[in-house]
One Martini backbone bead per residue (centre of mass of N, CA, C, O) as a GRO file, in nm:
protein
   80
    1UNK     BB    1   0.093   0.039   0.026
    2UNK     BB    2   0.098   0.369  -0.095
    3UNK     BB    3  -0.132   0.535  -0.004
    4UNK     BB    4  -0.258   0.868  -0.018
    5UNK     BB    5  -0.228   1.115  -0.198
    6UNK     BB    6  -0.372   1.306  -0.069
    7UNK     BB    7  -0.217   1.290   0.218
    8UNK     BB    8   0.078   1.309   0.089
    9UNK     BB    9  -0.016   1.640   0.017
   10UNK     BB   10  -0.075   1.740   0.304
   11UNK     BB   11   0.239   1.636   0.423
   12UNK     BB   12   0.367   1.812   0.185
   13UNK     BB   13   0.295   2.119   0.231
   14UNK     BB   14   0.288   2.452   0.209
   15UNK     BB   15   0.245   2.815   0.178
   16UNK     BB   16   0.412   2.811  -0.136
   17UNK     BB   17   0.088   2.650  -0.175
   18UNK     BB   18  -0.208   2.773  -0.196
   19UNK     BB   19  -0.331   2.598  -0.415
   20UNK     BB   20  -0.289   2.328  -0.312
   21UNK     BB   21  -0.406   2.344  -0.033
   22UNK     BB   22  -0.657   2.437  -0.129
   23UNK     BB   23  -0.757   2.149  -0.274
   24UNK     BB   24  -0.679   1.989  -0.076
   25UNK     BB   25  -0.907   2.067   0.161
   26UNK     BB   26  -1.147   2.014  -0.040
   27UNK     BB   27  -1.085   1.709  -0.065
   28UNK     BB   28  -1.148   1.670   0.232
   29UNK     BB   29  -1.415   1.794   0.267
   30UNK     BB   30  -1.541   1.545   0.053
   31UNK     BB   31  -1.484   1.328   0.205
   32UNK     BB   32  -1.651   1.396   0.468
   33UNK     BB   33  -1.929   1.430   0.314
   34UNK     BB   34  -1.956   1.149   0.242
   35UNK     BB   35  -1.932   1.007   0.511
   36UNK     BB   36  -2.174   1.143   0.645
   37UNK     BB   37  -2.395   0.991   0.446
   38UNK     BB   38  -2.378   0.776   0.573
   39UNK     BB   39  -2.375   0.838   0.925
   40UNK     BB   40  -2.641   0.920   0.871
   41UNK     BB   41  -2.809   0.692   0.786
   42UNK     BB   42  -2.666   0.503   1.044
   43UNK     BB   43  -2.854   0.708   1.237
   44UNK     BB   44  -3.148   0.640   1.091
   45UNK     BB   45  -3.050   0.295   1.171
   46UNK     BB   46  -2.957   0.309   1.464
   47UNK     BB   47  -2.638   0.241   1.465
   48UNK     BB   48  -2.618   0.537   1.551
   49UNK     BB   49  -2.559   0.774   1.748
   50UNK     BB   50  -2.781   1.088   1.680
   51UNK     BB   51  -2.610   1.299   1.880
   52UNK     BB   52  -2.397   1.271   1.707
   53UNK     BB   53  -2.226   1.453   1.540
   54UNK     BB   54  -2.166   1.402   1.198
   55UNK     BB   55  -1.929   1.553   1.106
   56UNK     BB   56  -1.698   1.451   1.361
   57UNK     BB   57  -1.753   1.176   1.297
   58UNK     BB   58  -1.669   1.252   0.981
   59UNK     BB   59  -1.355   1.338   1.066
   60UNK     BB   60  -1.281   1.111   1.296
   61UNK     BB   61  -1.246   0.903   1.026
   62UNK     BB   62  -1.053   1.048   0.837
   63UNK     BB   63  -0.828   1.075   1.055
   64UNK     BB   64  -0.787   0.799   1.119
   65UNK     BB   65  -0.711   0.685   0.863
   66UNK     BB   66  -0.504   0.872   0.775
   67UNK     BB   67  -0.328   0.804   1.022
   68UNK     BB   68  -0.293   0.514   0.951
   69UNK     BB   69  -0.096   0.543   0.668
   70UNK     BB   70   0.110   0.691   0.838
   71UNK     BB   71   0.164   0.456   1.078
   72UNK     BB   72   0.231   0.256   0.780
   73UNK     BB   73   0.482   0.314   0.632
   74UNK     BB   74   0.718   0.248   0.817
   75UNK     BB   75   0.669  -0.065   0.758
   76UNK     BB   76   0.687  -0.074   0.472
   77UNK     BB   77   0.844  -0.282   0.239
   78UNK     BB   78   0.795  -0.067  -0.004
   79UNK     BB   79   0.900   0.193   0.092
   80UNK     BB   80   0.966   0.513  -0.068
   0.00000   0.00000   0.00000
């Protein structure tokens, strides 16, 4: 696995490059409403308590996803 694109590109950008910052952004706020589309769903269908404010959960499950690919880079064995 080598990881996701968008978050490499997040991973790896400065100040130097507002466009590239700025649209890196972008697809993470679209990936967060895609999730929250489920995790919508998912409260509608009793799976999840519908207390919990659903962009967080689904900013929460985006962060954890990314935390995880970053913290799988360096185990992999054929890590670039």
């Amino acid at each position: 696995m080598r990881g996701c694109l968008v978050g490499n590109f997040a991973s790896e950008i400065t100040n130097a490059t507002p466009a590239l910052k700025k649209r890196v952004a972008e697809l993470l706020d679209e990936a967060t409403r895609r999730i929250a589309v489920v995790v919508s769903q998912a409260q509608e269908a009793g799976e999840i308590d519908p207390g919990v404010p659903t962009m967080d959960l689904s900013r929460f499950i985006l962060n954890s996803l990314m935390g995880r690919f970053f913290a799988q880079k360096p185990t992999e064995p054929n890590a670039r």
